[in-house]
N, C-alpha and C positions, 0 to 999 in steps of 0.2 A: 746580141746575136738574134734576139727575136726580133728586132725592126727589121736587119740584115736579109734573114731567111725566112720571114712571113711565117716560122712556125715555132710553137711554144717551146722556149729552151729553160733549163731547170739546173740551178747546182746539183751534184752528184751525192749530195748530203739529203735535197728537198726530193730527189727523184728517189732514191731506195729509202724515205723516212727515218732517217738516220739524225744523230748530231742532235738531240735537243736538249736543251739546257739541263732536263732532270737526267737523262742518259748518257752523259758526256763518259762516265766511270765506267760506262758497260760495253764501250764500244771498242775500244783496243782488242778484241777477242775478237780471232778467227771463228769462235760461236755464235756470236749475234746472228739473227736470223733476219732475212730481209725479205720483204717481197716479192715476187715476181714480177718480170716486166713482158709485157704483152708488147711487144714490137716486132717487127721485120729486120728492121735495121737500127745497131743504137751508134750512135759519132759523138765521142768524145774529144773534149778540146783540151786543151793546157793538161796536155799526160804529164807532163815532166811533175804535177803538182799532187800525182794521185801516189799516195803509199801501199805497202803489202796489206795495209787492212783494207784499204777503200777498193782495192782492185780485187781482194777475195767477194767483196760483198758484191761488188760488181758483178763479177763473173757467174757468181750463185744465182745472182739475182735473173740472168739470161734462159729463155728455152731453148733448147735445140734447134739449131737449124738460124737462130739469130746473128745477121750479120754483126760482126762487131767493129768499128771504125776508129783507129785510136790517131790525134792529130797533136802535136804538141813541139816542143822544144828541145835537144835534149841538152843544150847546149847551158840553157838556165837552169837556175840553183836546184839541186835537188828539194825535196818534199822534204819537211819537216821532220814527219816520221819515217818508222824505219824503210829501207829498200829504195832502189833507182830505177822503178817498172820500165819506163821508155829505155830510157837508154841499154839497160839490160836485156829486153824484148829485141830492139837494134844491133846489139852486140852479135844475137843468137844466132842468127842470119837466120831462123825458124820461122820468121813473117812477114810477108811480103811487105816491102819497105819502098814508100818513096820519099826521094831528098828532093828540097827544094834549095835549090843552092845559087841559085839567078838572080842578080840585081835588076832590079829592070830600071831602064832611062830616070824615070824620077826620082826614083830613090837613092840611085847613083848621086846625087845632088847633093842626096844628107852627108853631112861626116858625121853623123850618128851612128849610120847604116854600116857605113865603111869604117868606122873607129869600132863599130862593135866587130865585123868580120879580119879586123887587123889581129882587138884582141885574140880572139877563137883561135888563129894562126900562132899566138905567142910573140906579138909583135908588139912595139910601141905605138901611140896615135900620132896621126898625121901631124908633123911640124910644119912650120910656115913658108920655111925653105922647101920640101917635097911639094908644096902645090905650087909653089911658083915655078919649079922646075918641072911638072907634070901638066903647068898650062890649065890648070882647072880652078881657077879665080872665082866661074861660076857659082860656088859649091855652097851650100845654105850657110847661115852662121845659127847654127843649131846645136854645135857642141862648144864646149870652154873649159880647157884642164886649167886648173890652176895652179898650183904647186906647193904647195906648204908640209914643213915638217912640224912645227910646234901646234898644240892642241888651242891656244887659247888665240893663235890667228886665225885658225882655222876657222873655231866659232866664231869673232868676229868679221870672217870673209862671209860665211850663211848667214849671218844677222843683215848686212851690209847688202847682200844679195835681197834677199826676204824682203828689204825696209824700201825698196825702189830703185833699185841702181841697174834693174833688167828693163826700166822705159826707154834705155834708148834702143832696143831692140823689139818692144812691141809694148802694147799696154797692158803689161803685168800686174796684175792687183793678186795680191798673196792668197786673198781668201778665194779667188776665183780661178785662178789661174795657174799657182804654184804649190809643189806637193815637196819637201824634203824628205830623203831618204839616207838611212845608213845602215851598215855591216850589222850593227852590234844595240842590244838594249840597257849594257850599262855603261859607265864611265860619262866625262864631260861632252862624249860627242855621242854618247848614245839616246837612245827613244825617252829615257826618260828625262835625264838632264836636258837635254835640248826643248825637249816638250815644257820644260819651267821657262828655262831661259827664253822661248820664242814667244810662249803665253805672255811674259812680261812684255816683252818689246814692241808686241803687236796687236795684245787685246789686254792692255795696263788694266789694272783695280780702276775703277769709276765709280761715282752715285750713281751713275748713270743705267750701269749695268748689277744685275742682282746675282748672286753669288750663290753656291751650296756648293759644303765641304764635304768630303767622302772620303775618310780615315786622312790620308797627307793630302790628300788631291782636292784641288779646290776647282768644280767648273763654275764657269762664267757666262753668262749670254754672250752671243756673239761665237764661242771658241769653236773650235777645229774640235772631231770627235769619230770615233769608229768603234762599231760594232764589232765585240770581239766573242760573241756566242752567239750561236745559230737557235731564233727565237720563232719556231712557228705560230706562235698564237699572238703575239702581240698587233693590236688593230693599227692600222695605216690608210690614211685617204691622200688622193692627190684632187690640186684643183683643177686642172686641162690637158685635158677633158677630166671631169669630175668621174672617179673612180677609189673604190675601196679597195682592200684584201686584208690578209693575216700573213705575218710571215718577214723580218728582218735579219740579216743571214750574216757570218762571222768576215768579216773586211770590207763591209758598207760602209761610207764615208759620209757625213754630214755638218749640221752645222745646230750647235744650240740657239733657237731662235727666242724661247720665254722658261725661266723658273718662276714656278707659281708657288709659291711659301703656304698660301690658304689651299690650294688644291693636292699638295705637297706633290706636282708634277712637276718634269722635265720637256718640254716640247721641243722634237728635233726635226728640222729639216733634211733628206739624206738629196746625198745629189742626182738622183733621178728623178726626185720631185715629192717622192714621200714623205707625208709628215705624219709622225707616230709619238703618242706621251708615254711617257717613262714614270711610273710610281719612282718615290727617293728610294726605294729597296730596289729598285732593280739596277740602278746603276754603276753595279758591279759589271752589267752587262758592255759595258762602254767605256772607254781611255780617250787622251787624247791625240790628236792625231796631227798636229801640226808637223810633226818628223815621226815617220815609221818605218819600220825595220824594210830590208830588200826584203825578204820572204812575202810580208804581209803587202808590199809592196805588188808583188807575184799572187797575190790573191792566194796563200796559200797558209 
């Protein structure tokens, strides 16, 4: 958003100083106190993601007279926590509302676009017979239902996927290119089971690669990894352009680049360019991230 709009955008956690790892137990309470924000005008993105706590602190957090801007979805998953702010703010007809409901020309192209607005509707996705009878052959090959009732073809259809079978539709490299997502964090197809089973098949035990265990969890150099607590103090430099700050936030995404056994560090890559070391006590702060849940998928 900040390349976007030339002006400094800030999670809603980092902007009212909220969320830090030692505060985590205090912040469910409509009491926490938050700072003031000195603005004109504040625009908020992804509402669908803000709960009854995070909108009270919001709201306190405003002066009088401060435009408030709320932008979001209402159509995805609700927030985690409790309350449906957007949609229930939409529902109230009590503020001014616009819908953006326009496909425009390109995006008419995706069957993403159109498979996502069928669902909304309560309909099925595009079959191959509707588009040949619709005449729109044009249409990207950007979606693919697959069909499976049993759980253990299912896994082998995402393994299968994952391992290279999306080259003939562009150059898919898993670590670069491809994110798995599911409903649910337990069972054989959930965040965790899948995160073993993917780690094996795609980033195997090696000499090559050095290891540190954390109670079941074994990371690897090389793995897929995401920041699941909002860490303002932990140090981070980028190299292009050469840049510091402090500050790694809950659904950053990276990569373990070196375990240092003598240093007892973790050095991560995140995919904006950050690279930040982790003491081994801190890496409760981080899971893996080869499959993650919709929510966290939703940044939320």
């Amino acid at each position: 958003m900040t390349e976007t709009t030339g002006e400094e955008a800030k999670t809603l956690h980092r902007l009212l100083e909220i969320g830090k790892v030692e505060e985590e137990s205090k912040i469910q309470s409509v009491g926490y106190e938050v700072a003031p924000l000195d603005a004109d005008i504040v625009i908020i993105d992804e509402v669908s993601m803000v709960d009854v706590f995070l909108m009270n602190y919001l709201v306190k957090a405003l002066f009088q007279g401060t435009k408030l801007i709320l932008v979001g979805d209402s159509d995805q998953l609700p927030s985690v926590g409790p309350g449906s702010i957007l949609k229930d703010l939409i529902d109230s007809e009590q503020v001014k509302t616009i819908v953006l409901n326009k496909i425009f020309r390109q995006a008419a192209k995706s069957k993403i676009i159109l498979n996502a607005h069928r669902a909304n509707e309560g309909e099925m996705f595009l079959s191959k017979a509707e588009i040949e009878e619709s005449n729109q052959k044009d249409l990207k090959e950007d979606f693919f239902y697959i069909a499976e009732t049993n759980q253990e073809k299912m896994l082998s259809q995402v393994i299968s996927l994952c391992k290279g079978r999306l080259q003939n539709y562009g150059n898919y490299d898993f670590f670069q290119n491809i994110q798995v997502i599911t409903p649910t964090k337990k069972g054989m197809l959930g965040t965790k089971e899948l995160n073993k089973t993917l780690q094996k098949h795609l980033n195997p035990e090696s000499d090559a690669l050095l290891e540190k265990k954390v109670g079941d969890t074994i990371y690897r150099e090389k793995d897929r990894i995401m920041q699941i607590k909002n860490n303002y103090d932990i140090f981070w430099e980028k190299k292009e352009p050469y840049e510091t700050g402090t500050g790694v936030f809950n659904g950053e995404l990276g990569t373990i680049l070196e375990i240092d056994e003598e240093e007892k560090t973790v050095t991560i890559q995140f995919d904006d360019g950050k690279v930040s070391w982790y003491p081994f006590q801190d890496l409760d702060q981080i899971e893996h991230a080869y499959s993650i849940t919709i929510h966290k998928a939703q940044r939320k």
